[in-house]
N, CA, C and O atoms as a MOPAC input file, in Angstrom:
PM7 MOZYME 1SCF
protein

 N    124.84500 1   -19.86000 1   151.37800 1
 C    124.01800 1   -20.30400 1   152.50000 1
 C    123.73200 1   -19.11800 1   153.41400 1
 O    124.64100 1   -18.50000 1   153.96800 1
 N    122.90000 1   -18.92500 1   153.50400 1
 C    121.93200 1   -18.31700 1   154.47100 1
 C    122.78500 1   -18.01500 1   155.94200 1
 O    123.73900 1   -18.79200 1   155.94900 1
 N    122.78500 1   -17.21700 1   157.11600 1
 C    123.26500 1   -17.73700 1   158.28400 1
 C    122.36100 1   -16.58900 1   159.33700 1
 O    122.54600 1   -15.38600 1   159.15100 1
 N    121.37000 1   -17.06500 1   160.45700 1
 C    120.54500 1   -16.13300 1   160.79600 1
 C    121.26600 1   -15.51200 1   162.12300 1
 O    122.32900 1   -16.03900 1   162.44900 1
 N    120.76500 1   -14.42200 1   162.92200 1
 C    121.38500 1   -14.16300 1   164.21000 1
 C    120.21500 1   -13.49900 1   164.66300 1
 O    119.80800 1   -12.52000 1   164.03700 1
 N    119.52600 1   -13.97700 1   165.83800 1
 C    118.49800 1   -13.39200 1   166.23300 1
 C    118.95400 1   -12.87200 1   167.34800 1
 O    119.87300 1   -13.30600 1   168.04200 1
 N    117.81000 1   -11.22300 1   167.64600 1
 C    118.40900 1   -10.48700 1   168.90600 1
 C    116.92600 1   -10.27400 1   169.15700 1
 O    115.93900 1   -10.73100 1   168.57900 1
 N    117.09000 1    -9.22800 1   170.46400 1
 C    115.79200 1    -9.01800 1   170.79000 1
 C    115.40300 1    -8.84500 1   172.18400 1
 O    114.97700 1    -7.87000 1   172.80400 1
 N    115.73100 1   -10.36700 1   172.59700 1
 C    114.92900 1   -11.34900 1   173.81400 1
 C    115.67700 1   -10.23800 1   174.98300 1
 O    116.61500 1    -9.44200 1   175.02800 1
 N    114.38100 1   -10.87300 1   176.02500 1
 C    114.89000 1   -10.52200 1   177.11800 1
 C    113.53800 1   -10.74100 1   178.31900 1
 O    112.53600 1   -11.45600 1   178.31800 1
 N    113.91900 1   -10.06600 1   178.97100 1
 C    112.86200 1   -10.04600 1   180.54200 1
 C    111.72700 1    -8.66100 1   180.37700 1
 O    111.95100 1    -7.46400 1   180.19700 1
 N    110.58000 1    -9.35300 1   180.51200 1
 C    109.67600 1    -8.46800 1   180.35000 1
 C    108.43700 1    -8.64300 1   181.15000 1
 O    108.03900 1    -9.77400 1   181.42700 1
 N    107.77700 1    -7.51500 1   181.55400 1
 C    106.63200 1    -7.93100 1   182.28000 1
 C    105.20700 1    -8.33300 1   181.67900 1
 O    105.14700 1    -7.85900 1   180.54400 1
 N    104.04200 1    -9.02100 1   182.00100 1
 C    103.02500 1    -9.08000 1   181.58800 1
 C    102.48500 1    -8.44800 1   181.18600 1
 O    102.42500 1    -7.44300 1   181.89500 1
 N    101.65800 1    -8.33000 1   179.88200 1
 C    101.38400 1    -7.02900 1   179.47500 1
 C    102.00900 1    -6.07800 1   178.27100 1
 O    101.44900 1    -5.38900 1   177.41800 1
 N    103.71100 1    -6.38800 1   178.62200 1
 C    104.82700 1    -5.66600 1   177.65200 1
 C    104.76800 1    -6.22400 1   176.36600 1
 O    103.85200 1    -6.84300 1   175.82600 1
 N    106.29600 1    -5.79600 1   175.80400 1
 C    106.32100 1    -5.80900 1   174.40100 1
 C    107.48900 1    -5.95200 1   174.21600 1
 O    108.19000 1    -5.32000 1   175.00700 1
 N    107.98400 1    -6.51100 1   173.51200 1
 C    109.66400 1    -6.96900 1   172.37200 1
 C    109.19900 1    -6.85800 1   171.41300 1
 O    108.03300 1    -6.74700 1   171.03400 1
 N    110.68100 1    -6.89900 1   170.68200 1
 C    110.61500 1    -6.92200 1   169.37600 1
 C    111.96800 1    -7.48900 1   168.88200 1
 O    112.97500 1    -6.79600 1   169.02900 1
 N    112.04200 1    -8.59900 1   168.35800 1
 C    112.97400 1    -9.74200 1   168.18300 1
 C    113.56000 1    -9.08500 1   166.51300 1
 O    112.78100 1    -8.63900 1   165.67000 1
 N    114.72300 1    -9.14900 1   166.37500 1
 C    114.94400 1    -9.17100 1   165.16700 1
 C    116.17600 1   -10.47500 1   164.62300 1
 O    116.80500 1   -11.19800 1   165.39700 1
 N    116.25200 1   -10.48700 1   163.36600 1
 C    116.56300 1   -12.01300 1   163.03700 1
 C    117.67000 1   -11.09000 1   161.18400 1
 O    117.48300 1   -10.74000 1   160.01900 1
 N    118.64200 1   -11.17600 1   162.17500 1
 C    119.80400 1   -10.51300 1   161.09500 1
 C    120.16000 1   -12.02600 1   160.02800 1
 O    120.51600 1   -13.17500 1   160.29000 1
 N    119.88200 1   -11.38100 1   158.92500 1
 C    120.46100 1   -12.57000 1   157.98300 1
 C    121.95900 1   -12.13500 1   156.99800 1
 O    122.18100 1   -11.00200 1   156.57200 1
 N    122.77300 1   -13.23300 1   156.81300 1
 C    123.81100 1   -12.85100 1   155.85500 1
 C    123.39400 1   -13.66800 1   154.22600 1
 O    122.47200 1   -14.43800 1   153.95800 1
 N    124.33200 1   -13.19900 1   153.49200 1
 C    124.08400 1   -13.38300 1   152.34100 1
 C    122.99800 1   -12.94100 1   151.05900 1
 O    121.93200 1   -12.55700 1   151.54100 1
 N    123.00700 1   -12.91800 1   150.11800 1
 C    122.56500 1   -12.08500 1   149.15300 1
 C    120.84700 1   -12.55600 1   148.66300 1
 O    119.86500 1   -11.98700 1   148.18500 1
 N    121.26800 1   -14.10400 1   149.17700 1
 C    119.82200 1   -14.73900 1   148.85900 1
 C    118.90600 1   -14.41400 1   149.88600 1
 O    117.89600 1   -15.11700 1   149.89300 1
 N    118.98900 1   -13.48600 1   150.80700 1
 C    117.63300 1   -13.34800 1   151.89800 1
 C    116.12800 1   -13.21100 1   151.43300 1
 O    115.11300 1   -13.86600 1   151.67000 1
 N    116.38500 1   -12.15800 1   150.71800 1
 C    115.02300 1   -11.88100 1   150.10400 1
 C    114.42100 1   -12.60200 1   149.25100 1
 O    113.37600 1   -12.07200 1   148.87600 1
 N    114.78800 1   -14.29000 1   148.45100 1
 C    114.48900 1   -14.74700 1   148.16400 1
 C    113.74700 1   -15.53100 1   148.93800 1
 O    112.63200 1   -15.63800 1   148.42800 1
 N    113.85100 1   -16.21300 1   150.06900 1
 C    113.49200 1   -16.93800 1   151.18200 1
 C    112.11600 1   -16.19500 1   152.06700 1
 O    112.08100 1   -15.03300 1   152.47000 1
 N    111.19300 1   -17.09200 1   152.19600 1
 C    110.35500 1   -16.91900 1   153.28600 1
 C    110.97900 1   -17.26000 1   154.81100 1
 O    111.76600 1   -18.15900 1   155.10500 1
 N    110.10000 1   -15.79800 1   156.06900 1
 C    110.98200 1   -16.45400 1   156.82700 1
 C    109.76400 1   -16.80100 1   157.59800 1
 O    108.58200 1   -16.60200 1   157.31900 1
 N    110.43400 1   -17.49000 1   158.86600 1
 C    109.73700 1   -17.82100 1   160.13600 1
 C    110.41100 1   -17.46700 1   161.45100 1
 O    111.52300 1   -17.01300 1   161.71700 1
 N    109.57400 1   -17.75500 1   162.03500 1
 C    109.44300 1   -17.53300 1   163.93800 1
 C    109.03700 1   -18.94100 1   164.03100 1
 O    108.37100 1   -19.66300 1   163.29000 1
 N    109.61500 1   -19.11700 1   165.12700 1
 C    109.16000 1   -20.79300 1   166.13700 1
 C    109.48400 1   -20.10300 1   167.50600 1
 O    110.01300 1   -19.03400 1   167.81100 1
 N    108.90900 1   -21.23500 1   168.25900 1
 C    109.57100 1   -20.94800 1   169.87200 1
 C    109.13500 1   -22.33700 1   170.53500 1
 O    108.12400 1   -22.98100 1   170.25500 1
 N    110.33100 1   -22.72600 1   171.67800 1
 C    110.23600 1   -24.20800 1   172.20700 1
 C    110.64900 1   -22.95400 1   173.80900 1
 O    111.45000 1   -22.05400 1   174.05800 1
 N    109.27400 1   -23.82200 1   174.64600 1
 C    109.35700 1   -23.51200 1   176.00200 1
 C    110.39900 1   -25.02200 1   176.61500 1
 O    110.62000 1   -26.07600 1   176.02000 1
 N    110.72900 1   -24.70000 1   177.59700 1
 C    110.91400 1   -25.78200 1   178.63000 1
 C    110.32700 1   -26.89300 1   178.07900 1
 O    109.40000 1   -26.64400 1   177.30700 1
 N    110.59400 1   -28.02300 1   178.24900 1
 C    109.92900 1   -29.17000 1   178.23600 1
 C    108.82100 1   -29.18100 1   177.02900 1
 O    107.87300 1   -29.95500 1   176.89800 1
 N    108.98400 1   -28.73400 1   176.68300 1
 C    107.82300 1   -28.50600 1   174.92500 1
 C    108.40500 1   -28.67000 1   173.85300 1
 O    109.61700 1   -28.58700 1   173.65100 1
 N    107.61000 1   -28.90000 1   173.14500 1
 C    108.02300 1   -29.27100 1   171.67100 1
 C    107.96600 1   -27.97300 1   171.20300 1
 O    107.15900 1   -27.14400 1   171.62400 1
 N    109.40400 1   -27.61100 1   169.71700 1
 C    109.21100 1   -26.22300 1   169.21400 1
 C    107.59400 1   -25.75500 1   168.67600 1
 O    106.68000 1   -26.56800 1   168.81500 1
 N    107.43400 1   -24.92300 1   168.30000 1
 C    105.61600 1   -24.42600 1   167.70900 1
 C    106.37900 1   -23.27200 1   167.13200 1
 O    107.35800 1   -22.60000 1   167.45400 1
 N    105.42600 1   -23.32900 1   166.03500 1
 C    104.89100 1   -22.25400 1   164.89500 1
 C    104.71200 1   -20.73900 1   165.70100 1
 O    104.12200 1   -20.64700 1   166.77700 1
 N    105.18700 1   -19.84300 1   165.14900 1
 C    104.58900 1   -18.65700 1   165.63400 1
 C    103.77300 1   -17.46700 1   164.75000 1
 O    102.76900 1   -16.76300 1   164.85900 1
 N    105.02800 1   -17.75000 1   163.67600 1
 C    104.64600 1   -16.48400 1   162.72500 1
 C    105.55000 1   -17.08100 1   161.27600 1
 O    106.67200 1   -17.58800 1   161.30400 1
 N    104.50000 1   -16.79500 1   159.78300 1
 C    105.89200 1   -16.54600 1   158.81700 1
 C    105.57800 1   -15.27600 1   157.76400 1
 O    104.77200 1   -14.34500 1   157.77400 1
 N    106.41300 1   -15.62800 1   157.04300 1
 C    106.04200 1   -14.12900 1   156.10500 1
 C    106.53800 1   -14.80900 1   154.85100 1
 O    107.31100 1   -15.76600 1   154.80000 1
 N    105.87700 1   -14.05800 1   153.68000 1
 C    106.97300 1   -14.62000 1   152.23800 1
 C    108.08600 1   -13.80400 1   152.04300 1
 O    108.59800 1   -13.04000 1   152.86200 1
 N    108.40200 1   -14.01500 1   150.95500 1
 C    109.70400 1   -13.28000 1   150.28500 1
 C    109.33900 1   -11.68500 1   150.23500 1
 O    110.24200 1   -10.93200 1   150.59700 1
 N    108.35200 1   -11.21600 1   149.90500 1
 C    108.08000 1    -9.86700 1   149.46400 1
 C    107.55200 1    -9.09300 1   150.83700 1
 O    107.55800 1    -7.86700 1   150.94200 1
 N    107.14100 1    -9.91000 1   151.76600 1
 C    106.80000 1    -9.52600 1   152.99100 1
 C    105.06700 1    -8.95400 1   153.19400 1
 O    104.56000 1    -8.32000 1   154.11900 1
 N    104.24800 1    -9.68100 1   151.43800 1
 C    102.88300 1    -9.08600 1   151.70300 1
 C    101.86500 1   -10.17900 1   152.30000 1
 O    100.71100 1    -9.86700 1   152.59100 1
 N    102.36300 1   -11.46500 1   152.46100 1
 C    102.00100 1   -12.83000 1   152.49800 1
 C    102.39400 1   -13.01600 1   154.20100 1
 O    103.57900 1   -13.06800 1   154.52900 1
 N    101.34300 1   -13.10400 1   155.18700 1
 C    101.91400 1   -13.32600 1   156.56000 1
 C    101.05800 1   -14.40300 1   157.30200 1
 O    100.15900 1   -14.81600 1   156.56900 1
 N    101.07000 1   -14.83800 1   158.23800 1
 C    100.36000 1   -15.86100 1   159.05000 1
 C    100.79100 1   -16.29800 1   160.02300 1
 O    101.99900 1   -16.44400 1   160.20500 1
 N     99.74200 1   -16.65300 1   161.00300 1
 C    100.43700 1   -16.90500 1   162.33100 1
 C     99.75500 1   -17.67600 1   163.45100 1
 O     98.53500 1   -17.67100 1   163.62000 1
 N    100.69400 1   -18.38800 1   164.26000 1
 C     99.61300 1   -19.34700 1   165.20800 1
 C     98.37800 1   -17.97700 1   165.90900 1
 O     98.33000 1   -16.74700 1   165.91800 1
 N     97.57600 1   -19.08200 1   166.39600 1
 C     96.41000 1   -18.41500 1   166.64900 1
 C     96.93700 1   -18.12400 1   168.32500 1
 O     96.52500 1   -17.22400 1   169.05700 1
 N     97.49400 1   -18.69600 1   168.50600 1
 C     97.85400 1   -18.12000 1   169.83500 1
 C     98.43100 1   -16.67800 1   170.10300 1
 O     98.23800 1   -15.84000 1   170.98400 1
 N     99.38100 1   -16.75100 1   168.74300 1
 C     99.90500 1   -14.85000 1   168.91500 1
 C     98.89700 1   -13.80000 1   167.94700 1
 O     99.08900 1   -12.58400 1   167.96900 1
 N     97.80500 1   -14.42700 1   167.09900 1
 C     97.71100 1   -13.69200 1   166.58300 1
 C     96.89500 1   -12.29800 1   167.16100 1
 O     96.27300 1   -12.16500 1   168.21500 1
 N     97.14600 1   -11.28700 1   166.03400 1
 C     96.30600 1   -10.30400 1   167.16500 1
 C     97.17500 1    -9.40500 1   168.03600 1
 O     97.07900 1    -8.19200 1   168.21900 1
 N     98.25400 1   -10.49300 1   168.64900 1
 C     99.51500 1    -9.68300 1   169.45400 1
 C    100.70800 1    -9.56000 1   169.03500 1
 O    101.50400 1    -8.84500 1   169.64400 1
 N    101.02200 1   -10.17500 1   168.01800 1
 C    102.26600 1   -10.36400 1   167.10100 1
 C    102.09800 1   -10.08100 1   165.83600 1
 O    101.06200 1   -10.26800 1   165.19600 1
 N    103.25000 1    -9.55900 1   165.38400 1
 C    103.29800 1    -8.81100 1   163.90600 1
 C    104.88700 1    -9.10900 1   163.38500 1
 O    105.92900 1    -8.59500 1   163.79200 1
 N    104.68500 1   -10.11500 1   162.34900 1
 C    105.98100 1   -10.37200 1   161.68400 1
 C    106.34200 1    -9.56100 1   160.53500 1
 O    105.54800 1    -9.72100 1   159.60800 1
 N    107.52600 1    -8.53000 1   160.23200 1
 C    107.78700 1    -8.00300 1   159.19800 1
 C    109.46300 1    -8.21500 1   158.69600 1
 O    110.37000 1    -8.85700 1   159.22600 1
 N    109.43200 1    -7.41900 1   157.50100 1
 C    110.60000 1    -7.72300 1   157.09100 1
 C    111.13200 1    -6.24300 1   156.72100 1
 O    110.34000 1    -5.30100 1   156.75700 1
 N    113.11900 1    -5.96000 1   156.19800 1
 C    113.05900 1    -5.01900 1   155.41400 1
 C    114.00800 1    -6.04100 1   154.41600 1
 O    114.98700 1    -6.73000 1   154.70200 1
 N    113.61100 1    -5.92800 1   153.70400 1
 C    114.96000 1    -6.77200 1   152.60700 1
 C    116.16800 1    -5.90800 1   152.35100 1
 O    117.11400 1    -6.68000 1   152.50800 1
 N    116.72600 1    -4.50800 1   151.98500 1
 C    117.12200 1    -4.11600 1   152.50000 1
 C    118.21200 1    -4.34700 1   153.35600 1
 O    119.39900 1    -4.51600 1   153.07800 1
 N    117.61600 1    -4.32600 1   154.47100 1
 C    118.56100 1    -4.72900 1   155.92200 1
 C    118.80400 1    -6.03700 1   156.26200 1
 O    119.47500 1    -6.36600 1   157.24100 1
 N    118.15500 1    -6.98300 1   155.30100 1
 C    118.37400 1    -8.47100 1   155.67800 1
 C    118.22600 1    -8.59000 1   156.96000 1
 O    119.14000 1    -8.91200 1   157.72000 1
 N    116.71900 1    -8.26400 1   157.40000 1
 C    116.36500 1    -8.49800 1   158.80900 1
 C    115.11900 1    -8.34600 1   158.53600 1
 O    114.57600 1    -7.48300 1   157.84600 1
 N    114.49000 1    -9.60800 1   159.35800 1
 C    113.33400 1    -9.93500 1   160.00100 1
 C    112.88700 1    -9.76800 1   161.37000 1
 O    113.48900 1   -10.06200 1   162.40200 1
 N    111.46600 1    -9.12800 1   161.18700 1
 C    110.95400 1    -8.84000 1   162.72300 1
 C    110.25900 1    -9.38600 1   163.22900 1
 O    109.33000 1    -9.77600 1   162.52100 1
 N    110.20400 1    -9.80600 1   164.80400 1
 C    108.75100 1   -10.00300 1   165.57000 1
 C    107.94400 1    -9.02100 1   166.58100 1
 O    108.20200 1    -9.51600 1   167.67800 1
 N    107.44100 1    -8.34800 1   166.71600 1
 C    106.89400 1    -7.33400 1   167.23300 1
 C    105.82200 1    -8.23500 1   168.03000 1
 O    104.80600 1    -8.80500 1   167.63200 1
 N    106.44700 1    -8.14900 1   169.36300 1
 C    105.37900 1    -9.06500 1   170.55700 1
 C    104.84700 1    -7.78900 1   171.93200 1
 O    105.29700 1    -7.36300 1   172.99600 1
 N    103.49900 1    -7.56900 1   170.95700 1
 C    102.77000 1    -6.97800 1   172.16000 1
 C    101.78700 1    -8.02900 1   173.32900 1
 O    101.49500 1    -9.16400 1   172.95100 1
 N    101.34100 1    -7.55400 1   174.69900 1
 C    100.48100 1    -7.71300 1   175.33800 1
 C    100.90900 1    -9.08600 1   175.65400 1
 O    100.10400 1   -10.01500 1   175.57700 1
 N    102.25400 1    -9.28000 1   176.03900 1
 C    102.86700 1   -10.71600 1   175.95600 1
 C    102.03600 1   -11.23600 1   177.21800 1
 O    101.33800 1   -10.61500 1   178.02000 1
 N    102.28400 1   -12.29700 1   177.13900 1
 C    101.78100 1   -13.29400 1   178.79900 1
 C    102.73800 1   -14.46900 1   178.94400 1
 O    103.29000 1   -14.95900 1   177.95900 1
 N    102.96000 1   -14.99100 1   180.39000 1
 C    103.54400 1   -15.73600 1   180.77600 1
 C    103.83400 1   -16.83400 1   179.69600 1
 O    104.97700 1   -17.16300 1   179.37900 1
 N    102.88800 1   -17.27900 1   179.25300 1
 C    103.55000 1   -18.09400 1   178.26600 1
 C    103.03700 1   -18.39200 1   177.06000 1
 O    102.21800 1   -19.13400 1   176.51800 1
 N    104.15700 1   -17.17000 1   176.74200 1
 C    104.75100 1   -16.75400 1   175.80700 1
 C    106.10900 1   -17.10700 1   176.02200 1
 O    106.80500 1   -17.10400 1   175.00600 1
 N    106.71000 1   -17.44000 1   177.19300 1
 C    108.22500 1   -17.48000 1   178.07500 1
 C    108.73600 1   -18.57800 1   176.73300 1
 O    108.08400 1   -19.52500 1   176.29300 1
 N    109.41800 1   -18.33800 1   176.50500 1
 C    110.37500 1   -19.66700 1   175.11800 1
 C    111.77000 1   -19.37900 1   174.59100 1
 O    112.03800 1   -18.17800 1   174.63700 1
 N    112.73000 1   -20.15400 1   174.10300 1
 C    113.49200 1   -19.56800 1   173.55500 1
 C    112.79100 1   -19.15500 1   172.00400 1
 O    111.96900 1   -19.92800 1   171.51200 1
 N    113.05500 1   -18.30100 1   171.52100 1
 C    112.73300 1   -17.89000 1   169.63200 1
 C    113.59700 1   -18.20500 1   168.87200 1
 O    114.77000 1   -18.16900 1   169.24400 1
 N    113.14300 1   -18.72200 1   167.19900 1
 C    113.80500 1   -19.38400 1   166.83300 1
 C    113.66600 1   -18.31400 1   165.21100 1
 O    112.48500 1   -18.00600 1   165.04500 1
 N    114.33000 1   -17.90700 1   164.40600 1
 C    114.26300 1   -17.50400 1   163.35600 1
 C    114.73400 1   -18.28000 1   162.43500 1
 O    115.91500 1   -18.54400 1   162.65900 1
 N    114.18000 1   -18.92900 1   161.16600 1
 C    114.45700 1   -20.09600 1   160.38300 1
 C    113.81200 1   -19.33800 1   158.52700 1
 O    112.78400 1   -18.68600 1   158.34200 1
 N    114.44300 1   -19.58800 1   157.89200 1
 C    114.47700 1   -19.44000 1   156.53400 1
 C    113.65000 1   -21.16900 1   155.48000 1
 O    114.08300 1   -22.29600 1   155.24400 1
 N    112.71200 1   -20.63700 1   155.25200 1
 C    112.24900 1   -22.06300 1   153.64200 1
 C    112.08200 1   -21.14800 1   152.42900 1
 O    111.83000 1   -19.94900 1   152.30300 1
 N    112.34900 1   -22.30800 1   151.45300 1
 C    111.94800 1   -21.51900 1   150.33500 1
 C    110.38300 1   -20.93600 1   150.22600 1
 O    109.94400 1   -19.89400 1   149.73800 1
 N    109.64600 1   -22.21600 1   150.98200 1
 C    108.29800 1   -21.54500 1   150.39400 1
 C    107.67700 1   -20.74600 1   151.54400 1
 O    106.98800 1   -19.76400 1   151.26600 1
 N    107.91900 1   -21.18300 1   153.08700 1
 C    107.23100 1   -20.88200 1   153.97400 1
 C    106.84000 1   -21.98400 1   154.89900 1
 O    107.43700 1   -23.02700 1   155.16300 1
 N    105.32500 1   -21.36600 1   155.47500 1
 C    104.38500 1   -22.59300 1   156.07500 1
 C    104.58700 1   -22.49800 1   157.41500 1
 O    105.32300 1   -21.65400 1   157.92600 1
 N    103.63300 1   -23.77400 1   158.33700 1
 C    103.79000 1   -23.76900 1   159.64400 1
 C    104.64700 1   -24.86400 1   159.85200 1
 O    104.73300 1   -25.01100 1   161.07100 1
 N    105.51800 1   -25.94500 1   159.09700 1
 C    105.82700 1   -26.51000 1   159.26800 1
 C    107.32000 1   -26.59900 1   159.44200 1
 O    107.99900 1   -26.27500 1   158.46700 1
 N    107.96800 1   -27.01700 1   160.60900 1
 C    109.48400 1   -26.55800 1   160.76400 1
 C    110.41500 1   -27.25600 1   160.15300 1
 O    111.60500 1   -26.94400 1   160.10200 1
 N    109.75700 1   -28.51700 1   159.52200 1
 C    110.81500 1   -29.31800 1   158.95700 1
 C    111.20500 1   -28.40400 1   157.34200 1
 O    112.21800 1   -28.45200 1   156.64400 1
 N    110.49600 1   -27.96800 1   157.25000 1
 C    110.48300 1   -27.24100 1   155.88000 1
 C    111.29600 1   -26.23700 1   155.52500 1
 O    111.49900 1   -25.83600 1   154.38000 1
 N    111.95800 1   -25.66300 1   156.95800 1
 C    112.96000 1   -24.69700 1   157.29200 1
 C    114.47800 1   -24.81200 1   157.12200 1
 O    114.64300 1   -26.00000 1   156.84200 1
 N    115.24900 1   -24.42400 1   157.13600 1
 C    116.89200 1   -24.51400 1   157.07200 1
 C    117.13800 1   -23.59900 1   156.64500 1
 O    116.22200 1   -23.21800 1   155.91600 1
 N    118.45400 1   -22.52400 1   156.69700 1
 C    118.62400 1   -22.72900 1   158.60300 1
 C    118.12400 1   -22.25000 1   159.22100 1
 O    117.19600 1   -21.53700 1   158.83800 1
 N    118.38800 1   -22.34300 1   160.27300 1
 C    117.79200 1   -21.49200 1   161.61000 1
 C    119.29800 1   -21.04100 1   162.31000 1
 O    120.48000 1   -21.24900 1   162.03900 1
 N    118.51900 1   -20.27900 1   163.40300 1
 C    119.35300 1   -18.87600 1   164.18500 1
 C    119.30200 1   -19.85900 1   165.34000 1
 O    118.66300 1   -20.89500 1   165.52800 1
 N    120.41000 1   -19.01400 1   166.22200 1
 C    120.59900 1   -19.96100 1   167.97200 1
 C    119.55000 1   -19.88800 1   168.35000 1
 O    119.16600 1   -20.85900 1   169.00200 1
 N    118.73300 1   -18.92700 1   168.17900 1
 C    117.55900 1   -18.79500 1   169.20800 1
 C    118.44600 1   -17.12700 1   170.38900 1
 O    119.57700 1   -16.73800 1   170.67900 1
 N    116.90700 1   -16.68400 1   170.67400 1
 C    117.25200 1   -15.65700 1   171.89900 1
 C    115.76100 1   -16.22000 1   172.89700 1
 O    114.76800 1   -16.77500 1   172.42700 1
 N    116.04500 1   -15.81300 1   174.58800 1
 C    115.48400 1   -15.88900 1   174.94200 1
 C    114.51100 1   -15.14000 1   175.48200 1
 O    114.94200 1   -14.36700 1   176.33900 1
 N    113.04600 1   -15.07500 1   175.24200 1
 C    112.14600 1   -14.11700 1   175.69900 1
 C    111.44100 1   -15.46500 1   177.12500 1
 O    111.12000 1   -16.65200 1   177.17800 1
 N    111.54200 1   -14.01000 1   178.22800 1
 C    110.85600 1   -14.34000 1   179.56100 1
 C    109.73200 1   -13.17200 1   179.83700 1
 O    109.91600 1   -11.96200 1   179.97200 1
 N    108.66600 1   -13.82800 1   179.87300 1
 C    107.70200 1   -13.08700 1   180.86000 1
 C    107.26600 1   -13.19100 1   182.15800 1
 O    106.98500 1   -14.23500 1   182.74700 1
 N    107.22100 1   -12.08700 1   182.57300 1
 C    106.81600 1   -12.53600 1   184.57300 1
 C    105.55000 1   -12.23200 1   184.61200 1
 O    105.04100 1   -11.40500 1   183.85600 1
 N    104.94800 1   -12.85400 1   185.47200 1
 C    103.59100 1   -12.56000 1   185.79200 1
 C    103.53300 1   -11.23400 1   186.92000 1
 O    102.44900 1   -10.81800 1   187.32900 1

């Protein structure tokens, strides 16, 4: 089984940039497509970003796209989110989650990471 640990998050201003990474254990990583989610306050989680297994296959809500760039190294059994030109809300906890196939859909995922939190200030 899979077990994720996402780092990254933090306080940033409008405008800035993170870059979330999503440490995985076990041997099966690179078999697995991963994902990004994020649940603000009072919101339901959302789609952000996923990637496939090989890392040439990517997609992403239309809200980040353009400003976000999901990669992988298999390798390092770590997954990235690279969040430029962030804006207020963008503010969420992040969620890094493993499916076999992918997709925007979160039920499709297992497991997932605690989550880290990214804040933006205006």
């Amino acid at each position: 089984q899979v077990q994720l640990v996402e780092s990254g998050g933090g306080l940033v201003q409008a405008g800035g940039s993170l870059r979330l990474s999503c440490a995985a254990s076990g041997r099966t990583f690179s078999s697995f497509a991963m994902g990004w989610f994020r649940q603000a306050p009072g919101k339901e989680r959302e789609f952000v970003a996923t990637i496939n297994w090989n890392g040439v296959i990517t997609y992403y809500a239309d809200s980040v796209k353009g400003r976000f760039t999901i990669s992988r190294d298999n390798a390092k059994y770590t997954v990235y989110l690279q969040m430029n030109s962030l804006k207020p809300e963008d503010t969420a906890v992040y969620y890094c989650a493993a499916a076999p196939r992918g997709g925007y859909r979160d039920m499709a995922y297992d497991p997932w990471g605690q989550g880290t939190q990214v804040t933006v200030s205006s």
